[in-house]
C-alpha positions as CSV (number, residue, x, y, z in Angstrom):
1,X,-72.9,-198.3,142.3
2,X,-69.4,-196.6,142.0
3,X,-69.8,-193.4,143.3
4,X,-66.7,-191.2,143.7
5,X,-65.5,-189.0,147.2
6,X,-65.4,-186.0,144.7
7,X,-69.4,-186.6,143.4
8,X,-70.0,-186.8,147.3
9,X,-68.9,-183.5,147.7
10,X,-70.4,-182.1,145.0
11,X,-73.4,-183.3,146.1
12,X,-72.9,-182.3,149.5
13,X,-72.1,-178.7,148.6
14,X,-75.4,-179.0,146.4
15,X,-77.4,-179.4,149.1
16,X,-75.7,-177.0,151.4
17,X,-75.9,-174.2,148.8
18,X,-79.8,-174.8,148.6
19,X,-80.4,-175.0,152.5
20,X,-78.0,-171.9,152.9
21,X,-80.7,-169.6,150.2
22,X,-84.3,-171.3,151.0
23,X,-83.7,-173.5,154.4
24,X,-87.3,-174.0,156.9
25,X,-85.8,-172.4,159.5
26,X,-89.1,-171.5,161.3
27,X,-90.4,-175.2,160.9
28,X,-91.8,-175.5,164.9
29,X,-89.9,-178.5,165.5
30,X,-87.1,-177.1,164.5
31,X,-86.9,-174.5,167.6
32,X,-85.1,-175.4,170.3
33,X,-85.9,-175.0,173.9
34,X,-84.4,-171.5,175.8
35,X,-81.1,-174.1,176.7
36,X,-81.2,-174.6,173.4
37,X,-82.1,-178.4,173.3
38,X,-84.5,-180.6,171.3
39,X,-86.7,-182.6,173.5
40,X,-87.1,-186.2,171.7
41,X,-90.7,-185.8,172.7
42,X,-91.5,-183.6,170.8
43,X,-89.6,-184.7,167.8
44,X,-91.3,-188.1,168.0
45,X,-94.4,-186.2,167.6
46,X,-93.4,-184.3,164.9
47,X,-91.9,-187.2,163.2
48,X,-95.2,-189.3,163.6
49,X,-97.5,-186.3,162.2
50,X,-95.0,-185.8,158.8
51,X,-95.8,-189.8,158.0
52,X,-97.6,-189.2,154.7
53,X,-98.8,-185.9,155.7
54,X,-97.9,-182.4,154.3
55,X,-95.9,-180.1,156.1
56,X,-98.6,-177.3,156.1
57,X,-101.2,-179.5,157.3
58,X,-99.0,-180.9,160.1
59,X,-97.9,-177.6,161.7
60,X,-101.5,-176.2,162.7
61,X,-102.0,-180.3,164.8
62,X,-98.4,-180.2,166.3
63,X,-98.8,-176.7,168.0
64,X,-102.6,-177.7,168.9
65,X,-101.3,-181.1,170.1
66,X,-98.5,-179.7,172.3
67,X,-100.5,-177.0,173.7
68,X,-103.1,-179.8,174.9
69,X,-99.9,-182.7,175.7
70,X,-96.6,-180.9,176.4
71,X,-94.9,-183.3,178.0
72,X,-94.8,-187.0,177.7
73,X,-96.1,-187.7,181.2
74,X,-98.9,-185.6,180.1
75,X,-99.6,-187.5,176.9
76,X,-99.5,-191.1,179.0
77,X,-102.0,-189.8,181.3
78,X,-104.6,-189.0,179.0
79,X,-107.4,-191.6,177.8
80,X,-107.1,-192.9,174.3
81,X,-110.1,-190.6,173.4
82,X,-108.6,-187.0,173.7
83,X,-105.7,-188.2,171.8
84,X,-107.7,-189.2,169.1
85,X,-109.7,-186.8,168.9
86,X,-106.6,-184.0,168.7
87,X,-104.9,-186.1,166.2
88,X,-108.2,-185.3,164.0
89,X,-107.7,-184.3,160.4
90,X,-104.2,-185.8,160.1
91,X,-105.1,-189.6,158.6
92,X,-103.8,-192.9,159.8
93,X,-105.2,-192.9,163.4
94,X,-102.9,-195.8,164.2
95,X,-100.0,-193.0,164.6
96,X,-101.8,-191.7,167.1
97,X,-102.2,-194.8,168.9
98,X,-98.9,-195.8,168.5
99,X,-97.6,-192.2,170.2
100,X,-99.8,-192.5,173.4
101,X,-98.3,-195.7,173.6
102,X,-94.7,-195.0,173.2
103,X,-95.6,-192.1,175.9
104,X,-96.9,-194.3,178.5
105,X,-93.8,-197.0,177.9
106,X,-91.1,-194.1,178.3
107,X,-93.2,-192.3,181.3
108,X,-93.9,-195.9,182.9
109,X,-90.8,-198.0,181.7
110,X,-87.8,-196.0,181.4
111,X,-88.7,-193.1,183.6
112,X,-89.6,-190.6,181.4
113,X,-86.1,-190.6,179.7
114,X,-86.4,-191.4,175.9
115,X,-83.5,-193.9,174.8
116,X,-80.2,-192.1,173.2
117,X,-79.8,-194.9,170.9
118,X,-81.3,-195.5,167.4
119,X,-81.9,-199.8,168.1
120,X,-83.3,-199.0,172.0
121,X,-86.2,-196.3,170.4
122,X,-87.0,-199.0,168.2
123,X,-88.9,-200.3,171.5
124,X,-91.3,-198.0,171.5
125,X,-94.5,-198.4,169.4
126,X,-94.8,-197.2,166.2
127,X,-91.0,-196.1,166.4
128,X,-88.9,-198.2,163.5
129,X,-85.6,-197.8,162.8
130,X,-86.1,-194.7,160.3
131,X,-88.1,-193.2,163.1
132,X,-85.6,-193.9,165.3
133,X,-82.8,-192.5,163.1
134,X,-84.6,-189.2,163.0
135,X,-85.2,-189.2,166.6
136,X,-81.4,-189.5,167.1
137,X,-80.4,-186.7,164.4
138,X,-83.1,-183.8,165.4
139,X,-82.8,-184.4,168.9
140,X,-79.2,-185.5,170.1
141,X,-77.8,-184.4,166.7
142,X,-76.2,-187.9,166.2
143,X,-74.4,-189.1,163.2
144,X,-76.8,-191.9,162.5
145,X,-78.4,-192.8,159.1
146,X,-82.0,-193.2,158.1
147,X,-84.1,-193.1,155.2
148,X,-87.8,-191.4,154.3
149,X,-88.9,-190.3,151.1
150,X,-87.5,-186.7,150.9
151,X,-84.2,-188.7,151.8
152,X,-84.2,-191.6,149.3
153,X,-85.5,-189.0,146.7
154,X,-82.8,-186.7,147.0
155,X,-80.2,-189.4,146.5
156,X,-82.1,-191.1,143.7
157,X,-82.2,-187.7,141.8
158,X,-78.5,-187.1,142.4
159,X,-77.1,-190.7,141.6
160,X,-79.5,-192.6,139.4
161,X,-81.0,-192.0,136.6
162,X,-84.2,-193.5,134.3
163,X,-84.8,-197.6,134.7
164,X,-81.2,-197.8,137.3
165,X,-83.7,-196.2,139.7
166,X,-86.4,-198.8,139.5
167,X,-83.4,-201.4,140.6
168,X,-82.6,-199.2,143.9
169,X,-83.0,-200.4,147.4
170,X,-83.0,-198.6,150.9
171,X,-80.1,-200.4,151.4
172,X,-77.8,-199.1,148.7
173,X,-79.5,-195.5,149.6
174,X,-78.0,-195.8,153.1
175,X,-74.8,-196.3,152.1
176,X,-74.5,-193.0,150.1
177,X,-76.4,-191.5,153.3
178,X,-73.8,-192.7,155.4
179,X,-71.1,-191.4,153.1
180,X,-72.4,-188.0,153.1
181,X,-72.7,-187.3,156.8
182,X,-71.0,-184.4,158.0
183,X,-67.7,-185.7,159.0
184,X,-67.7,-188.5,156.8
185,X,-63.9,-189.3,155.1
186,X,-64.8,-187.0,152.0
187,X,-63.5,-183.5,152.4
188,X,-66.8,-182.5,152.8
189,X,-68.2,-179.7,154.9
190,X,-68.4,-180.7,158.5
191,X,-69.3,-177.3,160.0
192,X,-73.2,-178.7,160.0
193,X,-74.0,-181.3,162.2
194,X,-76.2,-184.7,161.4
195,X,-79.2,-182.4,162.9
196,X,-78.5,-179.9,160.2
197,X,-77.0,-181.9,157.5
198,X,-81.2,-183.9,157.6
199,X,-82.8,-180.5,157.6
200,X,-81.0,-179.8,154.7
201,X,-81.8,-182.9,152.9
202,X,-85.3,-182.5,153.7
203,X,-85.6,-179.2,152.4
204,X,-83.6,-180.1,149.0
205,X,-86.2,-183.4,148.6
206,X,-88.9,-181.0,148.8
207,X,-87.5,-178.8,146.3
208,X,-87.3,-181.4,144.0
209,X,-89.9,-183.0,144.3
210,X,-92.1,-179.6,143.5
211,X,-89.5,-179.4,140.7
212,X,-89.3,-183.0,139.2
213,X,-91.8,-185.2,140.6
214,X,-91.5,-187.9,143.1
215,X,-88.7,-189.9,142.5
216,X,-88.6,-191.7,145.8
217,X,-91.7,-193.7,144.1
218,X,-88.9,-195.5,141.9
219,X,-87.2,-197.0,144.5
220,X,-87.4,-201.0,144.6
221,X,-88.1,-200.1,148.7
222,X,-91.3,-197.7,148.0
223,X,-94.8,-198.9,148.8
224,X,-97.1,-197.4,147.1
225,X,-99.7,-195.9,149.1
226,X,-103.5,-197.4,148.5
227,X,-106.0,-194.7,147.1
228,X,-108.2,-193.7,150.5
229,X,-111.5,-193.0,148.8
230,X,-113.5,-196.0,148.9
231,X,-110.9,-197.8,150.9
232,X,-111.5,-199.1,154.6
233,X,-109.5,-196.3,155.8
234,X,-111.6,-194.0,154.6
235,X,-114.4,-195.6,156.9
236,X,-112.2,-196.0,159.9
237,X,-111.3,-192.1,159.5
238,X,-115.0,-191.9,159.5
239,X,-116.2,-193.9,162.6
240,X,-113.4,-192.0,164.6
241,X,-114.1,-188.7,163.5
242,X,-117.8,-189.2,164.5
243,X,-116.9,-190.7,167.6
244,X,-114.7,-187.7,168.5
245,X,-117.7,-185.8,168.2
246,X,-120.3,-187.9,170.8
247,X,-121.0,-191.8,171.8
248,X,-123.4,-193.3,169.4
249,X,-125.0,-196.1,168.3
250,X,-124.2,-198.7,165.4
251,X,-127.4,-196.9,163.5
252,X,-126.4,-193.7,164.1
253,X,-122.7,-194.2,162.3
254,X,-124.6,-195.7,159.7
255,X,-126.3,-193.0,159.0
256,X,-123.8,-191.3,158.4
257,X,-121.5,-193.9,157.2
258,X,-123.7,-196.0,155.3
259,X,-120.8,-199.1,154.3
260,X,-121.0,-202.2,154.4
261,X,-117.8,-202.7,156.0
262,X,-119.0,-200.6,159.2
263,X,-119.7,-203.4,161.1
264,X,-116.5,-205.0,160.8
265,X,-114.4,-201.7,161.2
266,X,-116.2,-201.3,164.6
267,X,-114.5,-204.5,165.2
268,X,-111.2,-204.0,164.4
269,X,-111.5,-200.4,166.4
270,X,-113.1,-202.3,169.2
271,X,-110.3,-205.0,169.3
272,X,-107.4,-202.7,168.5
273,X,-108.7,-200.6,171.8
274,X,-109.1,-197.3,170.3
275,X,-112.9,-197.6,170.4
276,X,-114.9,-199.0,173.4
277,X,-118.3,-201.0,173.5
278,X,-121.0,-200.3,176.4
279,X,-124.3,-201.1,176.9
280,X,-126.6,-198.2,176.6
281,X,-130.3,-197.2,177.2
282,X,-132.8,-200.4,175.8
283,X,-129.6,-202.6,175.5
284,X,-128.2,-201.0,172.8
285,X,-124.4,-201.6,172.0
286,X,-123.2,-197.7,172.2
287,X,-119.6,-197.1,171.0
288,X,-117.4,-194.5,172.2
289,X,-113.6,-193.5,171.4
290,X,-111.0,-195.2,174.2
């Protein structure tokens, strides 16, 4: 797609006009320490909790979360369990997984020192390069370019229109992304940094989203997320959040979570390591989180 340096700008100055008059500013991850840094930690946990999870529901669990992990060493010394259990009420457990393992590689492998570049965070679990583009803009304010859905609908809603949408990929996204970074050879406004320049996006995707719908769900790249009620999600979500509460016994989640795909979800749980097996009183098999 032909898009001009003088529709960049416009666009550019769009965006800016809209972050300038209704910008997140108190967003928590979007406070800087007293030297007035962002520590990648806790940017990677913020960026793990907004996967497919509203902003207001994500802000009560990040506070929580950092009050009981503040620190990466912190997080890679605590058992599977408690990080579970805190990540309770924010879906897709893996995440949490995936950050207590990212913690433990950086606190054990690179000496507690997160990687400054976008292809070295890709390392860590559960960190791809989108992740890992984030990670580089919020915390070390680096030019890079990445795409989510407040992102790729923000540029879909600018620069495509009706079926042309259905036909665009991440790819072509990026490009326009990397095109409208502050800096970038358009006359645009480079006062903001990349750290700013994202903020701004996000807010504006948000907007318009509320506004127009989800237009990110046109995109040739967007996976459509499966419906969690009667799905085996729903019963992982399940077995955990029971398990958070107390040890018990394959009858006892049945009882509560009377599907048939129980058994074989304790599996998966058991073999993924975030739930553990032990023998129990009269030889029953006694499950507990990891």
């Amino acid at each position: 797609m032909n898009v001009s340096d003088n529709e960049i700008k416009r666009f550019q100055d769009e965006v800016w006009k809209y972050y300038d008059a209704h910008g997140r500013d108190g967003l928590p991850w979007r406070q800087p320490d007293d030297a007035g840094m962002f520590d990648p930690y806790k940017i990677m946990v913020s960026e793990l909790m907004l996967q497919q999870t509203q902003v207001s529901r994500v802000i009560p669990k990040y506070l929580a979360f950092l009050e009981q992990f503040p620190d990466v060493a912190t997080l890679a010394a605590a058992p599977l369990g408690e990080v579970l259990t805190a990540w309770q009420g924010l879906g897709y457990n893996r995440r949490a997984k995936f950050l207590w393992q990212a913690a433990q590689m950086v606190d054990a492998e690179m000496g507690g020192v997160f990687p400054a570049e976008q292809k070295a965070l890709t390392a860590l679990p559960g960190v791809g390069m989108n992740t890992a583009g984030a990670i580089m803009a919020y915390a070390y304010d680096k030019p890079v370019t990445f795409v989510e859905t407040n992102v790729r609908t923000v540029f879909i809603h600018h620069f495509y229109d009706g079926a042309e949408a259905l036909t665009v990929s991440d790819k072509e996204v990026l490009e326009l992304v990397q095109r409208s970074l502050p800096g970038a050879a358009t006359g645009g406004q480079t006062t903001g940094g990349a750290r700013e320049w994202y903020w701004a996006l996000m807010d504006y995707g948000t907007h318009i989203k509320q506004q127009y719908g989800n237009k990110s769900r046109a995109s040739k790249t967007y996976a459509k997320q499966s419906p969690f009620e009667g799905s085996r999600r729903k019963v992982r979500g399940a077995v955990i959040r029971l398990l958070s509460q107390r040890p018990s016994t394959y009858g006892q989640l049945a009882e509560h979570e009377p599907d048939a795909r129980l058994e074989s979800v304790l599996s998966d749980l058991v073999r993924e390591g975030m739930v553990v097996s032990e023998s129990g009183q009269d030889s029953a098999t006694v499950y507990r989180l990891g």
